[in-house]
C-alpha positions as CSV (number, residue, x, y, z in Angstrom):
1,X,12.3,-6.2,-7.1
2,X,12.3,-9.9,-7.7
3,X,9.7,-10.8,-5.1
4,X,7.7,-7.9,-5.9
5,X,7.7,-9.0,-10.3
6,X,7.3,-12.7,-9.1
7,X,4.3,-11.7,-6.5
8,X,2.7,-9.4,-8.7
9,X,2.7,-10.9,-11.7
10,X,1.7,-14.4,-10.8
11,X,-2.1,-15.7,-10.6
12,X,-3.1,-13.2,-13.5
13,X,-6.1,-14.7,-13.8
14,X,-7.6,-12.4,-10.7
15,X,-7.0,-8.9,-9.8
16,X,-4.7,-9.1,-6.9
17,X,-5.4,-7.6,-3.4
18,X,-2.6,-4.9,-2.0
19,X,-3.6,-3.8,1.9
20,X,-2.6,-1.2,3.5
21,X,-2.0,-0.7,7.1
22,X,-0.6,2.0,9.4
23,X,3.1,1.0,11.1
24,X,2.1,0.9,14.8
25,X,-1.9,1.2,14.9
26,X,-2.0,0.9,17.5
27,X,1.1,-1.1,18.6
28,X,3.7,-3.0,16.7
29,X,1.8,-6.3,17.6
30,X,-1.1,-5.3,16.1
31,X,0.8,-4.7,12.9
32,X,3.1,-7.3,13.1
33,X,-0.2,-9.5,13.8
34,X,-2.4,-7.5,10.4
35,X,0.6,-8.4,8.4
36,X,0.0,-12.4,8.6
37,X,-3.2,-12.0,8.7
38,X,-3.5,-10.5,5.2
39,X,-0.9,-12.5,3.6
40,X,-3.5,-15.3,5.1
41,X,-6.3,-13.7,2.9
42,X,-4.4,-14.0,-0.4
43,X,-2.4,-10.6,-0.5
44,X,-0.2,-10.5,-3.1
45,X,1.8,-7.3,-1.6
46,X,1.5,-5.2,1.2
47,X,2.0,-1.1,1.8
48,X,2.7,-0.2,5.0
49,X,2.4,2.9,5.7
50,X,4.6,5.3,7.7
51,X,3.0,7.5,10.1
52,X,3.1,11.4,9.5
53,X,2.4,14.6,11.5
54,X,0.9,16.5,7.6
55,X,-0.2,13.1,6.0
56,X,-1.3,15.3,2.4
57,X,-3.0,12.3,0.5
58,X,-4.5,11.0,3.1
59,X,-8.6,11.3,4.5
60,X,-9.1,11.3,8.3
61,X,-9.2,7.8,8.8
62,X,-5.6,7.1,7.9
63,X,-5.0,10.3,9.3
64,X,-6.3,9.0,12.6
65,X,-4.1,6.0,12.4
66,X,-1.3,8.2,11.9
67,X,-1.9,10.2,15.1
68,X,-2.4,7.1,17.1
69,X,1.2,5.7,15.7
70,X,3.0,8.7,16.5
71,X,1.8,9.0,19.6
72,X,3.2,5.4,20.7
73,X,6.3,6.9,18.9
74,X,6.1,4.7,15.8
75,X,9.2,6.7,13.1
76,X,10.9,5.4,10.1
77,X,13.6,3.8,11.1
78,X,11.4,1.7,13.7
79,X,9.4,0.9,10.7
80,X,12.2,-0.7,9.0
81,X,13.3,-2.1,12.0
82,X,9.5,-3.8,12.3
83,X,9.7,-4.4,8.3
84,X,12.8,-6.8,9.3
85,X,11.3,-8.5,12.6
86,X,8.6,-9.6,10.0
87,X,10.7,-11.3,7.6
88,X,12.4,-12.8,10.3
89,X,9.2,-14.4,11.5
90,X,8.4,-15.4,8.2
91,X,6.2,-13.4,6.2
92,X,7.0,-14.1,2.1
93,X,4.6,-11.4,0.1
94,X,6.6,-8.5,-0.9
95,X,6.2,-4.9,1.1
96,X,6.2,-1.6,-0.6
97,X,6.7,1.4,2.2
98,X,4.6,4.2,1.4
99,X,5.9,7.5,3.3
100,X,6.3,10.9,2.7
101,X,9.0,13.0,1.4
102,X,10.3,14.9,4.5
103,X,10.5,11.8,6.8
104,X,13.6,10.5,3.7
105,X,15.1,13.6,4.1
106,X,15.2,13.7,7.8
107,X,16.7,10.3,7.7
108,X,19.4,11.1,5.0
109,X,20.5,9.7,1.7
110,X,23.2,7.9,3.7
111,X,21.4,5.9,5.8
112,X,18.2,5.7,3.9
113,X,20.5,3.8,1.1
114,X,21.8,1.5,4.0
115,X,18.2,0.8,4.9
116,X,17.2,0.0,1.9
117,X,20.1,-2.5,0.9
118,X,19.0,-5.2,3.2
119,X,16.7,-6.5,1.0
120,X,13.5,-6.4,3.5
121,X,11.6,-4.2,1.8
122,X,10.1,-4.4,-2.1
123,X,9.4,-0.5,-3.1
124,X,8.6,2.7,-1.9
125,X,5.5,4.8,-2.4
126,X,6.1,9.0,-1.9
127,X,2.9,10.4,-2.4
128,X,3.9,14.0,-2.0
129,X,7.2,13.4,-4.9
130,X,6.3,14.9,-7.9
131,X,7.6,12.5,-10.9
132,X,9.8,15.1,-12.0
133,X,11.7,15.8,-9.0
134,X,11.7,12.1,-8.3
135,X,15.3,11.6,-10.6
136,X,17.5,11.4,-7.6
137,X,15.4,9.4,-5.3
138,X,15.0,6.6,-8.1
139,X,18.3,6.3,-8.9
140,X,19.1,5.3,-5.2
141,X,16.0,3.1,-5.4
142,X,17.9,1.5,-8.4
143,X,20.6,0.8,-7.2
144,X,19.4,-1.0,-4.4
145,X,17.5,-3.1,-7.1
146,X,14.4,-1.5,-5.7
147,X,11.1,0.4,-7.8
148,X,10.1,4.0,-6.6
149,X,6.5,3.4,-7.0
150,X,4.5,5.9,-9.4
151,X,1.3,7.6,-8.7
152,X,-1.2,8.9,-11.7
153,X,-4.8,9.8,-11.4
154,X,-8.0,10.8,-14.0
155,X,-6.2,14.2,-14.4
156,X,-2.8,13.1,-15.6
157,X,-2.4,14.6,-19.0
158,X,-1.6,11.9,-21.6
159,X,1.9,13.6,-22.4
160,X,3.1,13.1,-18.8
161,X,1.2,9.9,-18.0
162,X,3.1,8.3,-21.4
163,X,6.1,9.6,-19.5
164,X,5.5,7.8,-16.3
165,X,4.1,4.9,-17.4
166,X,7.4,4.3,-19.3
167,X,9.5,5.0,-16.2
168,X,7.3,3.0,-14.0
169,X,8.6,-0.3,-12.4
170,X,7.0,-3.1,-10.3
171,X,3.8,-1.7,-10.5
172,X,2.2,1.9,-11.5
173,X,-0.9,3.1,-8.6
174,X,-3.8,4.7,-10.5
175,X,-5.7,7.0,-8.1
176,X,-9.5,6.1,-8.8
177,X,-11.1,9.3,-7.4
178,X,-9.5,12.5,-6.8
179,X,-8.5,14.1,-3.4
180,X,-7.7,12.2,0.0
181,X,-7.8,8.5,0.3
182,X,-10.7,7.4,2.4
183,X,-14.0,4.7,1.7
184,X,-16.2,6.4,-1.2
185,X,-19.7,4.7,-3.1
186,X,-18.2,5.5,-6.6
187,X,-15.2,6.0,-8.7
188,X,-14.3,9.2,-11.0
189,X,-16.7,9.3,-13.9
190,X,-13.8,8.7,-16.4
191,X,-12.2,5.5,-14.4
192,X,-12.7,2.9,-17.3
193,X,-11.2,5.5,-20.2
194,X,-8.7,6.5,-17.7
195,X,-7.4,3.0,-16.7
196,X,-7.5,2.4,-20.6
197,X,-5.2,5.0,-21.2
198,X,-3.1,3.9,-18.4
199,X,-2.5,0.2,-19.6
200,X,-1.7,1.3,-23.2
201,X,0.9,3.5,-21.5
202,X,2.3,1.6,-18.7
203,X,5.2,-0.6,-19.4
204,X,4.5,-2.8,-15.7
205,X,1.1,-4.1,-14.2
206,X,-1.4,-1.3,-12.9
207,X,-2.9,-1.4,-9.7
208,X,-6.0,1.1,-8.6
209,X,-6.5,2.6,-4.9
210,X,-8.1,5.3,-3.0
211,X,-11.4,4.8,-2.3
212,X,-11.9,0.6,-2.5
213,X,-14.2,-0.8,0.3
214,X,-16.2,-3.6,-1.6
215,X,-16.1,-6.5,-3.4
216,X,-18.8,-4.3,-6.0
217,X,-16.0,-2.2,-6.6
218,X,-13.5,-5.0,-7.2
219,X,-15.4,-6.9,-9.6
220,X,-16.1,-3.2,-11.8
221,X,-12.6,-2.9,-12.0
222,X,-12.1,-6.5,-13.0
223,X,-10.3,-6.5,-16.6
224,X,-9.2,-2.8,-16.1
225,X,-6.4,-3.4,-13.9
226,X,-3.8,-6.4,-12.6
227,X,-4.5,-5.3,-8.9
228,X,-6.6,-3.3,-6.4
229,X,-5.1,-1.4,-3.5
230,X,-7.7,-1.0,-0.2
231,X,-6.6,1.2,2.7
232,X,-9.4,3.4,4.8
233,X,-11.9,-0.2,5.0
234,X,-8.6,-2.1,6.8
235,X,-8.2,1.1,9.0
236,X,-11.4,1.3,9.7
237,X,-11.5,-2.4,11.1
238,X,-8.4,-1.5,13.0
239,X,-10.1,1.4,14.2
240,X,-13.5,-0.1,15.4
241,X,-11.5,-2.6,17.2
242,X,-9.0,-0.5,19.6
243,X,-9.6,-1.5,22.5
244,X,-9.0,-5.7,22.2
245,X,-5.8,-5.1,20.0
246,X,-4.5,-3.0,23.0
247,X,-4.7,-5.8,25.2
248,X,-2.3,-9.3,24.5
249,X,-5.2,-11.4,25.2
250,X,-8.1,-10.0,22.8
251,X,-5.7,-9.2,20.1
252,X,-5.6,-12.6,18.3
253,X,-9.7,-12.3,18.4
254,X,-10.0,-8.7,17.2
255,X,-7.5,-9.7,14.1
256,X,-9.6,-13.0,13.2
257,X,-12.8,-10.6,13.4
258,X,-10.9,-8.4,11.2
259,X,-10.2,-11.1,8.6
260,X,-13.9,-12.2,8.3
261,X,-15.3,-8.5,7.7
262,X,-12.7,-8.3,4.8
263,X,-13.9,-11.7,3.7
264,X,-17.5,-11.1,3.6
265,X,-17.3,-7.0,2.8
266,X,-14.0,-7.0,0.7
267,X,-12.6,-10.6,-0.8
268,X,-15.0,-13.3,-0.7
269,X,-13.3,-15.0,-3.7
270,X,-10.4,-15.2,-1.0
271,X,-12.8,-17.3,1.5
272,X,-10.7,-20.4,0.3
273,X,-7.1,-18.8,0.8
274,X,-4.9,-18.8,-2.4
């Protein structure tokens, strides 16, 4: 939880970019490869998500990423086994694992505590976790000196968003727009009185995803929140570029293609680094 307080809460002069990328689309180098790449742009954290056969929250890009991770046979415990090659090669931001419910059940309370006690990861993210069920998986977040990452969107009632945003550690996810995640023009029509309400609830910095694809959007939610969350628009760049991050010697060019596209559609007060 340390790197993910110190990461987070440093350089709050400018909302703070959290990517997200698939584990394994389409192959652990690509990943391994997407992970520097956007600790290169200025990230500040990074989710990575784990790929699911029934991905609820997500829209058909990251559901397309999903299917293309399974079918290399990309699973949890290969994700935290990839979660620890990238620390060992060096990457510093802090990296919050967003998976679904059934995978941590699969894996066991057991073993899923062991994992989580090595210290490579920073959080965990379970869309599909209702806050009030989430007592017990918490608590083993906790004690591993980890935050169980909350979600709240435009429809949270104000008793039970005053009730998460007091439970909520190293950062609370405000969904902008209701339904799937995927790349969308505007935000709900009640963003600015619903991240309003947020921050005079939350007791950590907010962040806002679902839906962020340009820098338009980023600067309307400057003031509103300490950090933006983009998914589908990195997928998508993933996505268009298959074919040379299959191969070993196209892949470094697809991911500097990849970089510039966020730069110019996404970041470009990143263009200088950090």
């Amino acid at each position: 939880m340390m790197r993910l307080a110190h990461y987070i809460t440093s350089h709050p002069e400018r909302m703070h970019f959290i990517p997200f990328i698939t584990a394994g689309d389409p192959n652990e180098e690509t990943t391994v490869a997407m992970a520097f790449a956007l600790e290169e742009l200025g990230a500040q954290a990074l989710e990575i998500g784990i790929p699911y056969s029934d991905p609820l929250a997500d829209g058909p890009v990251i559901q397309r990423a999903s299917a293309r991770a399974l079918t290399r046979g990309m699973t949890l415990r290969k994700a935290f086994r990839l979660v620890r090659r990238l620390r060992e090669e060096g990457l510093q931001i802090p990296i919050i694992l967003f998976t679904y419910y059934n995978l941590l059940l699969q894996l066991g309370e057991n073993e899923l505590s062991q994992m989580l006690s090595t210290g490579d990861i920073d959080g965990l993210l379970v869309p599909d976790l209702p806050f009030e069920e989430s007592e017990a998986l918490g608590a083993l977040c906790r004690s591993q000196g980890l935050p169980l990452i909350y979600l709240v969107s435009p429809t949270t009632s104000p008793a039970r968003l005053a009730r998460i945003g007091q439970a909520a550690k190293g950062f609370l996810y405000c969904v902008s727009s209701l339904g799937v995640t995927g790349m969308r023009e505007t935000f709900h029509p009640e963003i600015i009185a619903f991240l309003k309400a947020v921050r005079h609830s939350a007791s950590c910095p907010i962040a806002v995803g679902f839906g962020i694809s340009t820098s338009a959007q980023v600067e309307a939610l400057s003031g509103l929140a300490d950090g933006f969350i983009v998914g589908s628009a990195i997928v998508k760049e993933v996505e268009e570029r298959l074919p040379l991050l299959e191969q070993d010697d196209t892949r470094s060019e697809a991911i500097e293609a990849i970089k510039i596209a966020l730069t110019h559609k996404l970041l470009p007060e990143y263009k200088n680094g950090r």
